[in-house]
RODO-2510 file (C-alpha; in nm, 4 decimals, decimal comma):
residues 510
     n   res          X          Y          Z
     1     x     6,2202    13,4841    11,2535
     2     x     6,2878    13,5120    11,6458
     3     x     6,4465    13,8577    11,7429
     4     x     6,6374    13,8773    12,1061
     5     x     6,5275    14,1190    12,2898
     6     x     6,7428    14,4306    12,3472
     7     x     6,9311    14,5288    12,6464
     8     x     6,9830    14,8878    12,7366
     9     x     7,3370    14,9867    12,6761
    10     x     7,2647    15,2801    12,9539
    11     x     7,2016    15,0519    13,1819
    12     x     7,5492    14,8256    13,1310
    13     x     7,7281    15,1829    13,1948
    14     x     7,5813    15,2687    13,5314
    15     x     7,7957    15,1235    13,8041
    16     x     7,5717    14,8786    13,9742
    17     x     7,8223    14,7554    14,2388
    18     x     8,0560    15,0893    14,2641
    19     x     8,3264    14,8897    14,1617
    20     x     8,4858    14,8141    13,8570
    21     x     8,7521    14,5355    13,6935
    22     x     9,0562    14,5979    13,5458
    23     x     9,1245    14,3800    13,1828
    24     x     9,2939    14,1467    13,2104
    25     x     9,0713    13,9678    13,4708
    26     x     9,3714    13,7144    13,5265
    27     x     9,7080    13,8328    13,3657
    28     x     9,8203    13,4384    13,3524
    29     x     9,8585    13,2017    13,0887
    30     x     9,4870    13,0485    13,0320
    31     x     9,4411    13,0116    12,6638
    32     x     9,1422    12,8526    12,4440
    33     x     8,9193    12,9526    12,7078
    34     x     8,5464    12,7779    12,7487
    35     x     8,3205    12,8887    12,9782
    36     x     7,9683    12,8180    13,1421
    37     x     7,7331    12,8835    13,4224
    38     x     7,5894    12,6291    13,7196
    39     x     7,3877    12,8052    13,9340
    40     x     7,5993    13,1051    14,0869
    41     x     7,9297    12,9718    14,0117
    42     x     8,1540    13,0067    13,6777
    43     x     8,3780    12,7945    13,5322
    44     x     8,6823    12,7700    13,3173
    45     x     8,8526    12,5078    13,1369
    46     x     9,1764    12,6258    12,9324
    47     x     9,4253    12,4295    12,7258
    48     x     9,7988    12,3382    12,8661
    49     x     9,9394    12,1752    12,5918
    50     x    10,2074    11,9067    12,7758
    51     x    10,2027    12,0230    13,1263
    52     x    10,0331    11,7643    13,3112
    53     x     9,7589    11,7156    13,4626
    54     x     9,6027    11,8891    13,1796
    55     x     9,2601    12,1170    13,0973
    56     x     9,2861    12,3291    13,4269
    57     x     8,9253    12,4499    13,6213
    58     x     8,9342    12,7282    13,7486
    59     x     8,6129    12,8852    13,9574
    60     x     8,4463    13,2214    14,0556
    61     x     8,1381    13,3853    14,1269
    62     x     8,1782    13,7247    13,9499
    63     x     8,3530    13,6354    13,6811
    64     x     8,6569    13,8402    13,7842
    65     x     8,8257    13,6895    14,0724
    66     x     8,9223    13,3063    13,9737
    67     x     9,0619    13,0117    14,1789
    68     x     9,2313    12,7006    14,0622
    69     x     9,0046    12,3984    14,1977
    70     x     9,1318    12,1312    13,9915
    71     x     9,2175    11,9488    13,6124
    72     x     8,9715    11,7525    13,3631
    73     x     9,2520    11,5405    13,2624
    74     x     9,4219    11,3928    13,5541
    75     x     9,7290    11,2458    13,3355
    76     x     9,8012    11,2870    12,9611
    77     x     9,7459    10,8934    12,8823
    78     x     9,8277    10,9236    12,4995
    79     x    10,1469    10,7805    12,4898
    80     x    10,5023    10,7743    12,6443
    81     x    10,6369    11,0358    12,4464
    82     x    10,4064    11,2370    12,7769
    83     x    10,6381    11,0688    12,9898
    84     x    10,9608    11,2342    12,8314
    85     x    10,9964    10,8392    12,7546
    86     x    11,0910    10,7551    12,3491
    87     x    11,0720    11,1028    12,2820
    88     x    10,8387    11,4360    12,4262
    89     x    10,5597    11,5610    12,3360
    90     x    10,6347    11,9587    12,3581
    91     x    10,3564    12,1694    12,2395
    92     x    10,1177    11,7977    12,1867
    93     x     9,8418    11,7226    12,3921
    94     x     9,5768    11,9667    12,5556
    95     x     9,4857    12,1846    12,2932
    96     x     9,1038    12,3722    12,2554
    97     x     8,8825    12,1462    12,4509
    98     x     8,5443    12,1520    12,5760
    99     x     8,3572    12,1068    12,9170
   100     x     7,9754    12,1359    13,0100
   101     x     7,7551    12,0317    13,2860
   102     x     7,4669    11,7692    13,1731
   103     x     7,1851    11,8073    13,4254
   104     x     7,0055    11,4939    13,3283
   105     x     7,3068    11,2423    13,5018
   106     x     7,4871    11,4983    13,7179
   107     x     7,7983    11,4829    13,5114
   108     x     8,0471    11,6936    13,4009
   109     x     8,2510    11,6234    13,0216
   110     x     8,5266    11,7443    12,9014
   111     x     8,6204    11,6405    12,5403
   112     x     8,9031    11,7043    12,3331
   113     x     9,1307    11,5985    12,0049
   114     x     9,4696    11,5071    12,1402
   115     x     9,7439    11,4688    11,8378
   116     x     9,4252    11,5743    11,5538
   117     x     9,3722    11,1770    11,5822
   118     x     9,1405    11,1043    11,8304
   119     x     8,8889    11,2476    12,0552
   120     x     8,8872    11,1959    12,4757
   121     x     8,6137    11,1991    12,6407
   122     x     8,6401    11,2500    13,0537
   123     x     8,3607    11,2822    13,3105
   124     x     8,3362    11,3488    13,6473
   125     x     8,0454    11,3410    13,9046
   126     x     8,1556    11,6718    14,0230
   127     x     8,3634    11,9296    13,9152
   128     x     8,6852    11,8672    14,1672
   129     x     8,6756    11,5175    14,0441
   130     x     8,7656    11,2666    14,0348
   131     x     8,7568    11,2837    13,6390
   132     x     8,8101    10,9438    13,4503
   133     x     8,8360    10,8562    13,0802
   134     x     8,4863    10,7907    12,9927
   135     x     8,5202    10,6707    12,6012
   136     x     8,7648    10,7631    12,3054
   137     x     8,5940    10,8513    11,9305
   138     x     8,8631    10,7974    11,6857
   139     x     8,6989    11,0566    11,4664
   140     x     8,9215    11,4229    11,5792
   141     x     8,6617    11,6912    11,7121
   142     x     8,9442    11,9935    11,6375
   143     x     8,8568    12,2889    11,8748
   144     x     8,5554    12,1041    11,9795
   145     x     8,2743    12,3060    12,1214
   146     x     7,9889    12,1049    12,3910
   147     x     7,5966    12,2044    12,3804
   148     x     7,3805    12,0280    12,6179
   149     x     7,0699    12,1305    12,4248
   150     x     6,7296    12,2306    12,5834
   151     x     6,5921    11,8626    12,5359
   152     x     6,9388    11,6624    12,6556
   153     x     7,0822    11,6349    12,3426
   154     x     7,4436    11,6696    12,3375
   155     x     7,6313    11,8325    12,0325
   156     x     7,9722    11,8921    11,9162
   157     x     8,0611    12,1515    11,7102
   158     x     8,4033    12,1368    11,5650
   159     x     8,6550    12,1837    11,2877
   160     x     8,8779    12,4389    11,1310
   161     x     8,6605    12,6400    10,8067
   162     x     8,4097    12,4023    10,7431
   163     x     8,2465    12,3702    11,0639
   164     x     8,0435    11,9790    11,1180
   165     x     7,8828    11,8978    11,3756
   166     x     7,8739    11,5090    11,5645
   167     x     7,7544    11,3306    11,3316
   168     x     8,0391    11,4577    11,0491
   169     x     7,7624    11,6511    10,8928
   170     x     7,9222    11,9839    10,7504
   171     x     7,7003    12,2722    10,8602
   172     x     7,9034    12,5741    10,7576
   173     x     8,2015    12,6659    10,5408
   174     x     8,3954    12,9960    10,5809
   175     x     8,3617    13,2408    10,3011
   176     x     8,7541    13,3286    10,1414
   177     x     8,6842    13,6656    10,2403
   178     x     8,6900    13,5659    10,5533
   179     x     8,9560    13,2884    10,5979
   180     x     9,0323    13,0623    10,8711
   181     x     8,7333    12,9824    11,1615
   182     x     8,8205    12,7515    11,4352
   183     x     8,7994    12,7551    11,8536
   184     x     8,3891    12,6532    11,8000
   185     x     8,1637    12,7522    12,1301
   186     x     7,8329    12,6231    12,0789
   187     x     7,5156    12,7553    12,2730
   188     x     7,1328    12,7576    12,2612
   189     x     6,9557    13,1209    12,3462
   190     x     6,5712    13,1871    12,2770
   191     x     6,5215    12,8960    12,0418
   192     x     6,8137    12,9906    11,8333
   193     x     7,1980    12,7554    11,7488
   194     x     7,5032    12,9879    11,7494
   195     x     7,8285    12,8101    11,6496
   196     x     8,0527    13,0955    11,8062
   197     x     8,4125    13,0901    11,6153
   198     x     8,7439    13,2363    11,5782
   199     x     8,9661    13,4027    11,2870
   200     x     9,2948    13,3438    11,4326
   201     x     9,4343    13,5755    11,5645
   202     x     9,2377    13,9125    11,4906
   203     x     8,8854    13,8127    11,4745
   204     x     8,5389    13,6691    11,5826
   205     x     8,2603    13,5639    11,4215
   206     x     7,9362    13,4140    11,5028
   207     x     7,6882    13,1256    11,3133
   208     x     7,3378    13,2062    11,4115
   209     x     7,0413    12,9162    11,3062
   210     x     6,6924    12,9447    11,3798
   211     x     6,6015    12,5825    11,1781
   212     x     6,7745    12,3538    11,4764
   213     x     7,1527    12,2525    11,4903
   214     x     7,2503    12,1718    11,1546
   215     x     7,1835    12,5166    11,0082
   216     x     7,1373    12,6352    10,8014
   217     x     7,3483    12,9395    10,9256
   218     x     7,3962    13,2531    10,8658
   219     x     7,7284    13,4591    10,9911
   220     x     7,8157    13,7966    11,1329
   221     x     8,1164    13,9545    11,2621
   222     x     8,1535    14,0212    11,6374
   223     x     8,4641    14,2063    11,6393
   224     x     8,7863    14,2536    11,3801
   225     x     9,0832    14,4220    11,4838
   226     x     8,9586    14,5693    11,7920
   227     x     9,2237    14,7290    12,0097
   228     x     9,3212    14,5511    12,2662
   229     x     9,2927    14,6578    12,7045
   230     x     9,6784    14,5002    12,7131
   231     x     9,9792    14,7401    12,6113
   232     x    10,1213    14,6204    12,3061
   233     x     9,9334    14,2616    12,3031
   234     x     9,6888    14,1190    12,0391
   235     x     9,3696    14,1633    11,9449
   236     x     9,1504    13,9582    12,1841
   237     x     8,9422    13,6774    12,0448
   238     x     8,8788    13,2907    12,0931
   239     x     8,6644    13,2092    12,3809
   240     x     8,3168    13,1832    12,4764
   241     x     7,9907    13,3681    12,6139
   242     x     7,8444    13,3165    12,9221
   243     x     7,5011    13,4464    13,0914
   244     x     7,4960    13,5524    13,4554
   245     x     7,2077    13,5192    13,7050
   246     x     7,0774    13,8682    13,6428
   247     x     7,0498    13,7916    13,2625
   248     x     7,3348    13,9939    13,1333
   249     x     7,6074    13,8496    12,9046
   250     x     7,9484    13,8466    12,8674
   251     x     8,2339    13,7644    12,6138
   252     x     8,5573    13,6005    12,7592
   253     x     8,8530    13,6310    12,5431
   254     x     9,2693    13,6122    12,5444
   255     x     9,4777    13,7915    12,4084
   256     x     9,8003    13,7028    12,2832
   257     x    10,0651    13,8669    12,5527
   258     x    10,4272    13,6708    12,4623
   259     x    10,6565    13,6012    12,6639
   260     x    10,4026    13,5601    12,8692
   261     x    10,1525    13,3652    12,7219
   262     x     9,7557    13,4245    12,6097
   263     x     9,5750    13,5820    12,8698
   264     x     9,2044    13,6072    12,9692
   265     x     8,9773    13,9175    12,9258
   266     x     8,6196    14,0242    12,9382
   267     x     8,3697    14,2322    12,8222
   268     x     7,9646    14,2590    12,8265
   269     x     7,7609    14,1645    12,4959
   270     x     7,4582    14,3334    12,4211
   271     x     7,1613    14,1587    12,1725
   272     x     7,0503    14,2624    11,8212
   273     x     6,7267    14,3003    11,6824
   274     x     6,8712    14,0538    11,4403
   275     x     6,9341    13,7983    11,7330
   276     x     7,3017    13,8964    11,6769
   277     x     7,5424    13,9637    12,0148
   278     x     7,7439    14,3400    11,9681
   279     x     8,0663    14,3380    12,1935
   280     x     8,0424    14,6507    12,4460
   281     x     8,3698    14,8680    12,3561
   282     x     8,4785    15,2184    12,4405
   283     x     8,5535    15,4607    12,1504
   284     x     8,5580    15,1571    11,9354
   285     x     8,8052    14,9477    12,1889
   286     x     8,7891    14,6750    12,4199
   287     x     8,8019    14,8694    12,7128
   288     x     9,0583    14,8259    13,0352
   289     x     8,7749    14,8433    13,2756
   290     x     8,4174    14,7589    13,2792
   291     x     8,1399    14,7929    13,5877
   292     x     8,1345    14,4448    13,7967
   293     x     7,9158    14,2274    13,6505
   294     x     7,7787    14,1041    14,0082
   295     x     7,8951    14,1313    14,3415
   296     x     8,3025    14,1503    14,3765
   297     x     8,3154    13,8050    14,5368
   298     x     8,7453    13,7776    14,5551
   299     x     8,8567    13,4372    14,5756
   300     x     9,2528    13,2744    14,6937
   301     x     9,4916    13,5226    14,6100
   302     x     9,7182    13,3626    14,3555
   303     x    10,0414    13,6031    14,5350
   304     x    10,1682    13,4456    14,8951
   305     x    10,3789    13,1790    14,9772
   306     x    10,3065    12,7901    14,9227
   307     x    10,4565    12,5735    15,2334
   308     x    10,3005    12,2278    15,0270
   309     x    10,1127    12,2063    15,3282
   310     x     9,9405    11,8417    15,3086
   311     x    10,0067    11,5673    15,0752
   312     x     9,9144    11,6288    14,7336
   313     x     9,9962    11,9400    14,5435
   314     x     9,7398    12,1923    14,4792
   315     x     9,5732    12,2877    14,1531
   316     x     9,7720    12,5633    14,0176
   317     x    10,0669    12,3624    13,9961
   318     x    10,1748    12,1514    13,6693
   319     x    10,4345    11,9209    13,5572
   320     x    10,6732    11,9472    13,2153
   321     x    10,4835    11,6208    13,0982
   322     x    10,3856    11,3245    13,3197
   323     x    10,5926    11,2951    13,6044
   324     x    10,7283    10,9563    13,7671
   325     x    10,5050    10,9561    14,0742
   326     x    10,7793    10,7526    14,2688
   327     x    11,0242    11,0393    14,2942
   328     x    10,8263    11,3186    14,4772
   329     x    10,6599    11,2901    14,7845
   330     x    10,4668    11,5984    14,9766
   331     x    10,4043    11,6374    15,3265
   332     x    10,4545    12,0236    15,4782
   333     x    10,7541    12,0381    15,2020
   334     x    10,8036    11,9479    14,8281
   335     x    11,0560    11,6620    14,7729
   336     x    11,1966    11,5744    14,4808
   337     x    11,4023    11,2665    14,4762
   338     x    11,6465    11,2658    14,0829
   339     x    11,4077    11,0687    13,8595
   340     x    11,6407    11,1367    13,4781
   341     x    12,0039    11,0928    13,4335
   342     x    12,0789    11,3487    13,1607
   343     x    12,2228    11,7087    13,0948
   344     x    11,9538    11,8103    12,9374
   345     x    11,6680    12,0134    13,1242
   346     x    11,3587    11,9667    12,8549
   347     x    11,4579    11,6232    12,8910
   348     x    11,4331    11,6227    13,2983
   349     x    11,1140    11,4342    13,4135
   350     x    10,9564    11,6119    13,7027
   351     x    11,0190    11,9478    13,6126
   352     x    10,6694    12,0762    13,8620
   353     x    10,6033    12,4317    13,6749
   354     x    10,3949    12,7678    13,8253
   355     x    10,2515    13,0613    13,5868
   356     x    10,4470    13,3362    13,6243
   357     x    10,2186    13,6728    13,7229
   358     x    10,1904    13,9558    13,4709
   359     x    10,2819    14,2014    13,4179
   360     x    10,5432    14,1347    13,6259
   361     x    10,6299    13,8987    13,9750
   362     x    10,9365    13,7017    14,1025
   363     x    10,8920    13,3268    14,2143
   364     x    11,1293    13,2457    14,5210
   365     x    11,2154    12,8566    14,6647
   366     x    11,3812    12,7897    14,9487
   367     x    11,5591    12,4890    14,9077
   368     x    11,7639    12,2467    15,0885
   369     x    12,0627    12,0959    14,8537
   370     x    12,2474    11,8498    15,1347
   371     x    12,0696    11,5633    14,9939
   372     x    12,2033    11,5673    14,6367
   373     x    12,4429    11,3651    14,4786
   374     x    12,8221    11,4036    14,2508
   375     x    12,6524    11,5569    13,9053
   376     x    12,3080    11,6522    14,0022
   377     x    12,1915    11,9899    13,9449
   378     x    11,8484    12,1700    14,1326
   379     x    11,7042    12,4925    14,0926
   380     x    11,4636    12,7227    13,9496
   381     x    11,4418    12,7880    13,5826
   382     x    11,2613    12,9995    13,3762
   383     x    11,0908    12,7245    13,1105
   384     x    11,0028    12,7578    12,7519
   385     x    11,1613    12,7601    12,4037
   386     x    11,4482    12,9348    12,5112
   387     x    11,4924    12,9214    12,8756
   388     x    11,7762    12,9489    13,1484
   389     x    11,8150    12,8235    13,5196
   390     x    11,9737    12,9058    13,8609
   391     x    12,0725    12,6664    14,0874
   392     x    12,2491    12,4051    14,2789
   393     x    12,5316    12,1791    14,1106
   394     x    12,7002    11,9045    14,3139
   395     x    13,0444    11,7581    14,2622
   396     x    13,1666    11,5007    14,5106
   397     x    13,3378    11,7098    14,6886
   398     x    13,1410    12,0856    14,6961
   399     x    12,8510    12,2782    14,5883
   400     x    12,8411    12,5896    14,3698
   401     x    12,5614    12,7921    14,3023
   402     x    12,5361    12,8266    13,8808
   403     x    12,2958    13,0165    13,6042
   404     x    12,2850    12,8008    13,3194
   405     x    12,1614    12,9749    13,0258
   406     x    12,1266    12,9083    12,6277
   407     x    11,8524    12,6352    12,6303
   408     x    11,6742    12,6554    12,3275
   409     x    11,4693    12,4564    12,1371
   410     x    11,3770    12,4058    11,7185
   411     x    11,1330    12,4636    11,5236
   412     x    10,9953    12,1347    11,5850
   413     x    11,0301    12,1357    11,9594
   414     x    11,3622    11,8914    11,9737
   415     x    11,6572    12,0289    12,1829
   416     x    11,8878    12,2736    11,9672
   417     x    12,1319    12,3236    12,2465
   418     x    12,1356    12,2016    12,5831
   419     x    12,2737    12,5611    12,7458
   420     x    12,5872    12,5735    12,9585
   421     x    12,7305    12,7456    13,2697
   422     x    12,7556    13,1039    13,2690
   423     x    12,8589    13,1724    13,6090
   424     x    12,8718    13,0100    13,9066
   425     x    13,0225    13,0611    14,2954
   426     x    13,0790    12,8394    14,5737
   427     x    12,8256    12,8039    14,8285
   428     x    12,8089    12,5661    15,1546
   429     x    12,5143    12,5772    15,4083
   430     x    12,2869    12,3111    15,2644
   431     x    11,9963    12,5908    15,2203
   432     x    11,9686    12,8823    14,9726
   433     x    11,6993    13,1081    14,8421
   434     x    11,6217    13,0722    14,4618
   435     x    11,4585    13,3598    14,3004
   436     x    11,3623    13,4346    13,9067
   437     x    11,2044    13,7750    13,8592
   438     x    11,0138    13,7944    13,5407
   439     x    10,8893    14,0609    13,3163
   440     x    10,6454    13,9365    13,0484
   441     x    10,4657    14,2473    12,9466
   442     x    10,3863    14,2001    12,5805
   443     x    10,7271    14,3170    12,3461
   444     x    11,0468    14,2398    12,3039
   445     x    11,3572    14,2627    12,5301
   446     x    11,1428    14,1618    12,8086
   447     x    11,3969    14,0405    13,1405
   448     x    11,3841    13,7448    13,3174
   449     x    11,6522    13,8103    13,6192
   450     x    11,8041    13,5375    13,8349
   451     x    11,8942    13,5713    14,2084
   452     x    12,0440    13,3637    14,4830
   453     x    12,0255    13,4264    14,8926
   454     x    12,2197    13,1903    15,2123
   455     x    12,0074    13,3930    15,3836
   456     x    11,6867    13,4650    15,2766
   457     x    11,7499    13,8725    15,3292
   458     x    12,0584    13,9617    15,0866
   459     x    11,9774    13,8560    14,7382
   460     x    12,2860    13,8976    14,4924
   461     x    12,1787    13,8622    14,1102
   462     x    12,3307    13,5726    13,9212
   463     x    12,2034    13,6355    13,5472
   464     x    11,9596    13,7249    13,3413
   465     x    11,7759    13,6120    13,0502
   466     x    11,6342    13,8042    12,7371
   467     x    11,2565    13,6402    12,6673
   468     x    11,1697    13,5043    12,3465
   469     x    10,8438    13,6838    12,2545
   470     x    10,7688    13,4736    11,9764
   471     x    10,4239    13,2917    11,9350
   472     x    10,5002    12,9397    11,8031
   473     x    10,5567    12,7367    12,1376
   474     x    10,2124    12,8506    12,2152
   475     x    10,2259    12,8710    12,6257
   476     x    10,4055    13,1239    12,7777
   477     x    10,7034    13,1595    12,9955
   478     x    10,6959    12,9647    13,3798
   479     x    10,8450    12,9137    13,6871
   480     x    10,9892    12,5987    13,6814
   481     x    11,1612    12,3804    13,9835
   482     x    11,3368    12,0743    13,9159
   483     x    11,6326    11,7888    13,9785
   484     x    11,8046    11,6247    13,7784
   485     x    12,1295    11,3625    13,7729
   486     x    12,3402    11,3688    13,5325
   487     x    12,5309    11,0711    13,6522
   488     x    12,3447    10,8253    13,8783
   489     x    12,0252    10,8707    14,0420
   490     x    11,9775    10,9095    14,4301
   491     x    11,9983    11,2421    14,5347
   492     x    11,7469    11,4175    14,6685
   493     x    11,6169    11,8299    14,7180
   494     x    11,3646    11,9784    14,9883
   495     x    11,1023    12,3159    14,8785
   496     x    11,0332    12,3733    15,2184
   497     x    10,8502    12,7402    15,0007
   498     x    10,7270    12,8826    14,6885
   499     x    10,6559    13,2540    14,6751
   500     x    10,5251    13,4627    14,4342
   501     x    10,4315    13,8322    14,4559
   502     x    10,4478    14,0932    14,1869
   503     x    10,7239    14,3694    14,2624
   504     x    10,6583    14,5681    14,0213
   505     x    10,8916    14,6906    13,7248
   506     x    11,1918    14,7972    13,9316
   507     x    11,4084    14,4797    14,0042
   508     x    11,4346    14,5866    14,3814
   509     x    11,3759    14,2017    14,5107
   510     x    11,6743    14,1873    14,7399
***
């Protein structure tokens, strides 16, 4: 039997770079991470559910300071449900994907199982794009996991507790004692096949063969119940393992953070004399901080103030489903022309969403509201299961700024109740200053706090929103900017800006 060669764990605690990261390496919503190594620069593919486009990339070169650079899925083309057409598809779509580089043809895939029917394939000849729908399998590779193997062969693993690879051929079925394994990673290092999988939501685990890809395996646990680097979040697992350019590993995990969402965070891996990777933790934790593992290499801060500068948004930004591409325009400001009649918001097309920062950060528009029309209503809403806006309303005859609160959703992602007005005020101008500060520490009785401005220095609060900190929807809370008629179509709203910076706990954003 191959044995991997040992690292020294002294080495891993001397600071080689005299800096070190603070977990999480992104407190944002990135979940079902996968990630992998070309040349000097990382990347990161994460799942988004029915924000579209879908399976963000996101792109660094010291595996702690990431940038959005663009989507594998450029529009959710699986039906008009992802239109908010016939129905929605709330918590469908982008779920655990894949994405590798293949040498051979210069091509980046991404694969996933959208709606556990069928698998997408989409390739691109670089990884900003542009990505296209290469070929559909009808078979569903569930939590699929890429491998580009040393000779060019490419394999899938996939499945929830028994484990198959491409060809359907089952190659490993979880023990009872252990339970559920899902989220496969699958990697070739020194001659061996790991399959590297998840016990949701607690554990990891990882297949090791040294007879080739289809086992057989044997298993070991990485980690169980390991406390996590985020106050009162979950135990981090899911993920993947990636090598740097100095031959030291790492483990990439989320943990599960509600309201805010699952966020990212790392750790170095050490070998076995068994060929087995050991997670690096701190009096038996995953520790806050760990040295650098290269040279701190920061990247766009994701704090400042967008101007939608250009004509295309950038790569951070998301709708609520598909959006109709005829009712926004950008050019050096964000318009959105009305594009649903309806009074209810989850049923809004063109609802363009942000992640909200943790552990805390306030999103701010400025918005121009001359444009709309009798019954529309604009603003800036804090979006998920149960969710609340503030905003414009328009009658035919004035304006009034309104929070609207007691959105919520069932069980199944339908709308329970539509919310109402809680407050509103009359406002004239044409211009006012949205802004939703947002606490999504992990816990319950986290804030979100809504606040209006005519002038961009004196912000009065509105309202305020207790977050639901319940798992189920998946994602986690965002910023969310939209218009919508609820009698006739026509009007129209300017973002002329979108901030975001993280205040800190105290609510001292006027």
């Amino acid at each position: 039997m191959k044995v991997f060669p040992v690292l020294s764990l002294a080495l891993l605690a001397i600071p080689i770079f005299g800096q070190q990261y603070t977990n999480p390496v992104l407190w944002e919503d990135l979940a079902d991470i996968d990630i992998f190594r070309v040349g000097d620069a990382f990347y990161y593919s994460a799942s988004t559910m029915h924000y579209s486009p879908g399976a963000p990339i996101l792109r660094s070169y010291d595996l702690v300071n990431w940038e959005y650079i663009g989507h594998s899925v450029p529009k959710l083309d699986f039906g008009s449900r992802f239109d908010l057409i016939d129905g929605s598809a709330y918590v469908k779509g982008i779920w655990a994907s894949t994405m590798r580089y293949r040498a051979r043809n210069g091509l980046y895939y991404w694969i996933g199982c959208i709606q556990g029917r069928s698998t997408f394939v989409f390739t691109a000849p670089s990884i900003t794009g542009p990505w296209e729908k290469s070929s559909v399998i009808s078979t569903c590779y569930y939590d699929a996991g890429l491998l580009v193997d040393d000779d060019d062969t490419m394999y899938v693993a996939y499945g929830q507790t028994t484990i198959s690879s491409v060809e359907t051929k089952s190659v490993f079925t979880s023990p009872s004692s252990i339970g559920t394994l899902e989220g496969s990673r699958m990697y070739k290092i020194k001659g061996a096949h790991y399959i590297f999988v998840t016990r949701p939501a607690n554990g990891q685990y990882v297949l090791r063969s040294t007879n080739g890809p289809f086992g057989p395996y044997t298993i070991k646990q990485v980690l169980l119940n390991v406390p996590t680097p985020i106050s009162g979040g979950g135990v981090p697992h899911q993920g993947g393992l990636v090598e740097t350019q100095k031959g030291f590993w790492y483990y990439m995990a989320f943990v599960d953070s509600y309201p805010g969402g699952r966020v990212p965070v790392l750790a170095p891996i050490t070998w076995g004399s068994d060929g087995f990777p050991i997670l690096t933790t701190v009096k038996g934790s995953w520790n806050a901080s760990y040295d650098f593992p290269l040279p701190p290499r920061p990247t766009k801060a994701h704090t400042g103030i967008e101007t939608f500068s250009g004509t295309s948004l950038g790569p951070e930004w998301e709708w609520n489903h598909n959006p109709d591409t005829s009712k926004f325009t950008v050019n050096n400001g964000l318009t959105l022309s009305t594009a649903t009649i309806t009074s209810d918001l989850y049923k809004a097309r063109n609802t363009l969403t942000h992640r909200i920062l943790g552990p805390t950060s306030s999103g701010t528009i400025v918005m121009d509201y001359s444009q709309m029309k009798d019954g529309d209503r604009a603003g800036l809403a804090l979006l998920r299961d149960s969710s609340a806006w503030i905003g414009i309303i328009a009658t035919s005859t004035a304006f009034r700024i309104s929070f609207f609160s007691k959105l919520t959703m069932t069980s199944t992602w339908s709308t329970s109740n539509p919310g109402g007005e809680i407050t509103s005020a009359p406002i004239e101008g044409g211009k006012v200053w949205l802004r939703v500060y947002a606490d999504i520490r992990p816990g319950t009785g986290r804030k979100g706090e809504f606040y209006y401005s005519v002038d961009g220095e004196e912000f009065k609060m509105l309202g305020m929103l207790v977050l639901n900190s319940d798992w189920r929807f998946f994602m986690g809370y965002r910023f969310a900017v939209f218009n919508y008629a609820t009698k006739g179509l026509g009007g129209v709203v300017r973002m002329s800006e979108f901030g975001v910076d993280a205040p800190g706990l105290k609510t001292t954003v006027a």
